[in-house]
C-alpha positions as CSV (number, residue, x, y, z in Angstrom):
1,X,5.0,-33.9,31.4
2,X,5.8,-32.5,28.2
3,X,9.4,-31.0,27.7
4,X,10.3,-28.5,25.1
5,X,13.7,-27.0,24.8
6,X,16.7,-24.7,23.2
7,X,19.6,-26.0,21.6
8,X,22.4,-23.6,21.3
9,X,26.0,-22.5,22.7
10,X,26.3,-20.1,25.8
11,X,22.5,-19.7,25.6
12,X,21.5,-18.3,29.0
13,X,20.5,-15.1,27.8
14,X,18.0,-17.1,25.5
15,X,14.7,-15.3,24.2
16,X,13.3,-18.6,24.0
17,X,13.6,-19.7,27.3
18,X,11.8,-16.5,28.5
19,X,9.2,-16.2,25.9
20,X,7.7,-19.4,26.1
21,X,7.9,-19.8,30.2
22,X,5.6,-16.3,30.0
23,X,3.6,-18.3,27.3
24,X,2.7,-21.4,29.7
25,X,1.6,-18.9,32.7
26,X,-0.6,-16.7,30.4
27,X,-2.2,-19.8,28.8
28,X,-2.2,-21.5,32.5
29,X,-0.4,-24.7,30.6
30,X,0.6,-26.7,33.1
31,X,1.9,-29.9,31.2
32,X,4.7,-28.6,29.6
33,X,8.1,-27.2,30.2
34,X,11.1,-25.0,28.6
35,X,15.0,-25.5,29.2
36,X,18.1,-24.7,27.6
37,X,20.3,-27.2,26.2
38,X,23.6,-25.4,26.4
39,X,25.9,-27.9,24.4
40,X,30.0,-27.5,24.1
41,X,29.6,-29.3,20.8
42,X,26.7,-31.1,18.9
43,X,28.2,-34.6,18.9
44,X,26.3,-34.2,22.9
45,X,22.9,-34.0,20.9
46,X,21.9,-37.9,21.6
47,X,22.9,-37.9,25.2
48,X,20.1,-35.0,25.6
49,X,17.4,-37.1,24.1
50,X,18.6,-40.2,25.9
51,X,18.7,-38.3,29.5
52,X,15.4,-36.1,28.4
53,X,12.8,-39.1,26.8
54,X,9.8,-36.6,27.5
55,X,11.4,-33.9,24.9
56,X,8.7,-33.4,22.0
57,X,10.1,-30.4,20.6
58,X,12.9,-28.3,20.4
59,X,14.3,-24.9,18.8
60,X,17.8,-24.9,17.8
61,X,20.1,-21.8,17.5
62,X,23.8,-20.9,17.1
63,X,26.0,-22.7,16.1
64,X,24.3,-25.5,15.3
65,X,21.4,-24.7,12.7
66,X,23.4,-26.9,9.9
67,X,24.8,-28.6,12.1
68,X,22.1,-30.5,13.9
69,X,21.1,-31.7,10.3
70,X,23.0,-35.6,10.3
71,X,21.2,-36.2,13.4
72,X,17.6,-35.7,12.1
73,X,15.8,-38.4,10.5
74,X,13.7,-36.1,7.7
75,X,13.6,-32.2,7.0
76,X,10.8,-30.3,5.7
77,X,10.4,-29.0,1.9
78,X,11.4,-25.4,3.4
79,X,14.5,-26.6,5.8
80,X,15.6,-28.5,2.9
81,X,15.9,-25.7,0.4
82,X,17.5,-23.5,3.2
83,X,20.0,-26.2,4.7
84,X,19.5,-25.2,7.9
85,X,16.8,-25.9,10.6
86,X,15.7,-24.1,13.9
87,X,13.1,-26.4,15.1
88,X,12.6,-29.9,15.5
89,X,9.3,-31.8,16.4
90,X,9.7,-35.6,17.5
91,X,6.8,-37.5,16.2
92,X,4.6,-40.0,18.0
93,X,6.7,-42.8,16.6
94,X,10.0,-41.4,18.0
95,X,11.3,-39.4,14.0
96,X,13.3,-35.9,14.5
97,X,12.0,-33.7,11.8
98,X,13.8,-30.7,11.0
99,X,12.1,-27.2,10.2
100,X,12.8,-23.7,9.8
101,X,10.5,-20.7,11.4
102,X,13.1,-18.1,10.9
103,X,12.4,-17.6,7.0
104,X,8.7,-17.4,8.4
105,X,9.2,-14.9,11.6
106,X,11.5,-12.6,9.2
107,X,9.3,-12.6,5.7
108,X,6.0,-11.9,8.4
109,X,8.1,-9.0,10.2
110,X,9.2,-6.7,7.6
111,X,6.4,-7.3,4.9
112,X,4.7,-4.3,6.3
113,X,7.3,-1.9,5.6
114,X,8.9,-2.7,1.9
115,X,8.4,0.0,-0.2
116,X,9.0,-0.8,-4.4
117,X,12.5,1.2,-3.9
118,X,13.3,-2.5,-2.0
119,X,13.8,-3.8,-4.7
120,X,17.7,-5.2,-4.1
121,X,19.1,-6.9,-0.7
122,X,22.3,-6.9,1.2
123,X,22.7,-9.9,3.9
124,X,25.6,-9.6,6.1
125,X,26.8,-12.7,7.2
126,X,26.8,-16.2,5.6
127,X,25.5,-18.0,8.4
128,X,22.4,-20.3,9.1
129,X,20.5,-17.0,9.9
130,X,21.7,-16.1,6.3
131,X,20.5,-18.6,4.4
132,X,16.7,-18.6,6.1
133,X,16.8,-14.6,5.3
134,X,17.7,-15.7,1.5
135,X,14.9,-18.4,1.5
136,X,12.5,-15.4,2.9
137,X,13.6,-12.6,0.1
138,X,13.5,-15.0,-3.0
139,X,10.3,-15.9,-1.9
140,X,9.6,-11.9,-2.1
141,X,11.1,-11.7,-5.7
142,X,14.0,-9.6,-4.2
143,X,17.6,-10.3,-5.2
144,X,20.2,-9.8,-3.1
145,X,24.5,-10.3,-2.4
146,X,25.6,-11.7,0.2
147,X,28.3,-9.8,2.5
148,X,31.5,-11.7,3.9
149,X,35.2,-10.7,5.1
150,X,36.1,-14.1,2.5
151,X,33.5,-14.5,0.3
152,X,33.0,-17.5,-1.8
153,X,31.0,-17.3,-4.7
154,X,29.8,-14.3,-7.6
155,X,26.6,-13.9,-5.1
156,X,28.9,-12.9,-2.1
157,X,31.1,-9.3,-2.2
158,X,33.2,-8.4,0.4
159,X,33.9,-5.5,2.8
160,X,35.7,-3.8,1.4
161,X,34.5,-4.5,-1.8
162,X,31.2,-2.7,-0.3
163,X,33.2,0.2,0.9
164,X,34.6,1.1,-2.5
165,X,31.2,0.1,-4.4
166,X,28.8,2.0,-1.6
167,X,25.1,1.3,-0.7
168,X,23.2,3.4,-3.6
169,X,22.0,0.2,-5.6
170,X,21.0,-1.6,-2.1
171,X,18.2,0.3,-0.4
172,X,17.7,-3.1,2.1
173,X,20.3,-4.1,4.3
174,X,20.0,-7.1,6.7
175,X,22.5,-7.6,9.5
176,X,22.8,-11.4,10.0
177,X,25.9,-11.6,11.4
178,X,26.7,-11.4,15.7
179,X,28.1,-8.0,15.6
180,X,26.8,-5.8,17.7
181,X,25.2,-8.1,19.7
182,X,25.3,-7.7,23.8
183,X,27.9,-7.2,25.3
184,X,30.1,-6.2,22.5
185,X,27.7,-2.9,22.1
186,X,30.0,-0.8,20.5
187,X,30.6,-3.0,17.4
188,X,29.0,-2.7,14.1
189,X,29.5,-4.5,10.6
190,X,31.9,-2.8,8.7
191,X,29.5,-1.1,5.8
192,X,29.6,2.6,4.5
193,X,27.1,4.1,6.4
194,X,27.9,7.6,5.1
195,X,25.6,6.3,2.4
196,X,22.3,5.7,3.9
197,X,19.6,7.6,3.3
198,X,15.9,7.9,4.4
199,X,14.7,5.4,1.3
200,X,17.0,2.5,3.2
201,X,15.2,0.1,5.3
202,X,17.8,-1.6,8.1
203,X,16.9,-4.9,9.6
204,X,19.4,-6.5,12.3
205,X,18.4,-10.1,13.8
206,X,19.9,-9.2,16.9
207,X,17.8,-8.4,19.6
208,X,19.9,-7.3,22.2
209,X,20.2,-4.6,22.3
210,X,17.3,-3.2,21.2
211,X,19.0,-0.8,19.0
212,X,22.9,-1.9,18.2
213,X,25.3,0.1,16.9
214,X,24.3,-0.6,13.4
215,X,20.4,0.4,13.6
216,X,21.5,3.5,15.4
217,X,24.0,4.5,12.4
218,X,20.9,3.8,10.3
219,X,18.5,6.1,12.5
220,X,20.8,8.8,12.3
221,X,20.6,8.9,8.3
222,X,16.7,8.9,8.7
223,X,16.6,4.8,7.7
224,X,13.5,3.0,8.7
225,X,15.4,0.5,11.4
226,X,13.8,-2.6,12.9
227,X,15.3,-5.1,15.0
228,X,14.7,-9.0,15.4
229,X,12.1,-9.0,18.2
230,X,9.1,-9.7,16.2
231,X,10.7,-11.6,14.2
232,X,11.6,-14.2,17.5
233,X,8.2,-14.0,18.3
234,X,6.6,-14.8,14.8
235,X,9.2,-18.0,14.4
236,X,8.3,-18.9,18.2
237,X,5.0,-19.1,17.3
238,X,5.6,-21.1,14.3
239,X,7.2,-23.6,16.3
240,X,4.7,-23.7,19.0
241,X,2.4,-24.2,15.6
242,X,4.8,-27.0,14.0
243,X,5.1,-28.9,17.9
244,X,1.3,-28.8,18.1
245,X,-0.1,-30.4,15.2
């Protein structure tokens, strides 16, 4: 029996868990298995693999996209360049490999719906999620700034920073921070939203809800919203891809 799995923190609500159980039954796969991993802290990594020897694959999610990367033996050119992974594939002779599907699931999701007027990016969050959303929109030739409550560097500004400046120059905003997420429903980043207009195009990861706080505020000004379900599925089935070859 083959064992896949999720690595994360208070992960019951997982997508992964449910997406590829429904997977197996469609495709009648009968060798293989999902689970959570629900860790209190990565250093418990090795005592999965040492309690789970049939594991050949698993996805990885927060906190622990950077840092699972000490405990892999090689990353991939792309999970490399990002500095964070979200799967990892155990070869036949026993190597972790590190990847990351969530540049691909986000780059194949909204594609279909930049206009030229997204032409300059806003990333909320500095994150692991960030930096594969970075990877995705320098590989689209669009710049973008980074949004933090302490930012670092001359490519991060901060809230309030935003506030002041407004959202004129960015017509693409991407929500990779938790806020908003279930069950804290009623929060939302902290952005001018008195400035959107029906040219911006709003893109939260979250999932759950379907439509938070902050794709709502974006509706109501006529934005094109979409949330992070296809993107889930395009990475999961990037994985599925990276596992099986």
């Amino acid at each position: 029996m083959n064992k896949l799995g999720l690595l994360g923190k208070q992960i019951s609500y997982s997508f992964s868990n449910t997406y590829f159980k429904k997977k197996f039954e469609d495709l009648n796969i009968k060798d293989t298995t999902y689970q959570n991993f629900d860790l209190d802290d990565i250093s418990e990594f090795p005592s999965i693999l040492k309690n789970n020897p049939e594991i050949k694959g698993l996805n990885v999610t927060i906190p622990y996209k950077e840092q699972i990367i000490p405990f892999l033996d090689d990353l991939d050119d792309q999970a490399k360049e990002i500095g964070a992974v979200n799967t990892i594939k155990l070869t036949k002779t026993g190597k972790l490999i590190g990847s990351n599907t969530d540049y691909y699931g986000f780059k194949k999701s909204i594609e279909p719906h930049l206009k030229p007027h997204h032409n300059y990016a806003l990333i909320l969050g500095t994150g692991g999620a960030s930096k594969a959303i970075a990877y995705a929109l320098k590989n689209l030739n669009i710049p973008f700034k980074y949004v933090s409550r302490s930012p670092k560097n001359n490519q991060t500004i901060s809230y309030n920073e935003l506030l002041q400046s407004g959202l004129k120059d960015y017509k693409l905003i991407i929500n990779c921070s938790p806020v908003g997420t279930f069950p804290n429903v009623n929060d939302c980043p902290n952005i001018p939203y008195k400035d959107i207009t029906a040219d911006h195009l709003l893109f939260d990861l979250i999932y759950n809800p379907e439509e938070t706080l902050f794709l709502k505020k974006g509706k109501a000004k006529h934005a094109t919203i979409l949330n992070g379900y296809n993107m889930l599925v395009n990475q999961a089935e990037k994985s599925w891809e990276i596992w099986n070859l």
